[in-house]
C-alpha positions in Angstrom: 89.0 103.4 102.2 92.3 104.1 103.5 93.8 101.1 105.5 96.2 102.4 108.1 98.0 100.6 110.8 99.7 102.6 114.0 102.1 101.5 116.8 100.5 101.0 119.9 101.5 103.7 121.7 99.8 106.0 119.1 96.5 104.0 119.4 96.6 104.3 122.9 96.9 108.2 122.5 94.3 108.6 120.0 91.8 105.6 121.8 91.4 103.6 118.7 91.8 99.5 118.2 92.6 98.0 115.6 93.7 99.9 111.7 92.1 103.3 111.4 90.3 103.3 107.8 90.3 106.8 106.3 88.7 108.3 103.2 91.1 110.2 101.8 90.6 112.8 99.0 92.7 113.6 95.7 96.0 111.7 95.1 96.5 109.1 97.5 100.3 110.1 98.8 101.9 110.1 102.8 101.2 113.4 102.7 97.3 113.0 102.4 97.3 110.0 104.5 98.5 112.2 107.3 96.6 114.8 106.4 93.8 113.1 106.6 94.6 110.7 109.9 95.6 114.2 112.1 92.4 115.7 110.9 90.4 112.5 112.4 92.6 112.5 115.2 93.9 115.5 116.1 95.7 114.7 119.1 98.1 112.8 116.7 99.1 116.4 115.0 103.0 116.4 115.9 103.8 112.7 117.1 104.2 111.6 113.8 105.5 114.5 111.7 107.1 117.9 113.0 104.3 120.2 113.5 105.6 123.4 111.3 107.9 121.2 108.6 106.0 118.5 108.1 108.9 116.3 108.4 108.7 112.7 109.4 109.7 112.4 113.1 112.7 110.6 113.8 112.2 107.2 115.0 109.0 107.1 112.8 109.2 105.2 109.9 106.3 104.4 106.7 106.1 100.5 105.0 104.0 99.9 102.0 103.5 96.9 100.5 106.2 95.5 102.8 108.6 98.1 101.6 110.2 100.8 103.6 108.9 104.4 102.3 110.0 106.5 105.0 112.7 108.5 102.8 109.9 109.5 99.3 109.0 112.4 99.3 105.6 112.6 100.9 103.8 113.6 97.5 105.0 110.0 95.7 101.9 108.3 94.3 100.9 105.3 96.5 100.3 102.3 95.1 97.2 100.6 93.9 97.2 98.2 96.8 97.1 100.3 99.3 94.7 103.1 97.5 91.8 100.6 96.7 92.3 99.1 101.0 94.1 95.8 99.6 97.2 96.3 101.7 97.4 99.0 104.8 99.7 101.7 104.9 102.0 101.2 108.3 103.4 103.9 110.7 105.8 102.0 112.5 108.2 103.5 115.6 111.7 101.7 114.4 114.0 100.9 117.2 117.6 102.2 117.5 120.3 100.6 119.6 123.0 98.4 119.5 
């Protein structure tokens, strides 16, 4: 299972505490992470990623294994870690401001 941690506000939306654990199938990439977390949830489709490109929302960045992902493309491999629920895969909302 798929460890996967959300900001709070996304939680809230989609009524869940805690890490969401997903079973994803094929390749374990962001792509099929989200794939597989707006499929559970479908009232996530479009807060994290635009709903027609696909692209990462701005504002919304990835971490994995403590290590900022948000600019791979969203078919990269994920690590063991994170495939085999060791380590969580993290949607974080980054902060912008001065």
């Amino acid at each position: 299972m798929i460890r996967v941690m959300l900001p709070a506000h996304l939680r809230t939306l989609a009524r869940i505490e805690g890490e969401v654990k997903l079973h994803v199938d094929g390749p374990v990439t962001i792509g099929s992470i989200l794939e597989a977390l707006e499929t559970a949830y479908p009232m996530l489709r479009g807060t994290i990623r635009d709903h027609s490109t696909h692209k990462r929302r701005p504002f919304v960045r990835f971490f994995v294994c403590e290590e900022d992902w948000s600019h791979l493309p969203t078919e990269t491999p994920l690590p063991d870690a994170v495939v085999c629920g060791k380590e969580p895969f993290l949607i974080v909302g980054a902060m912008a401001g001065g």
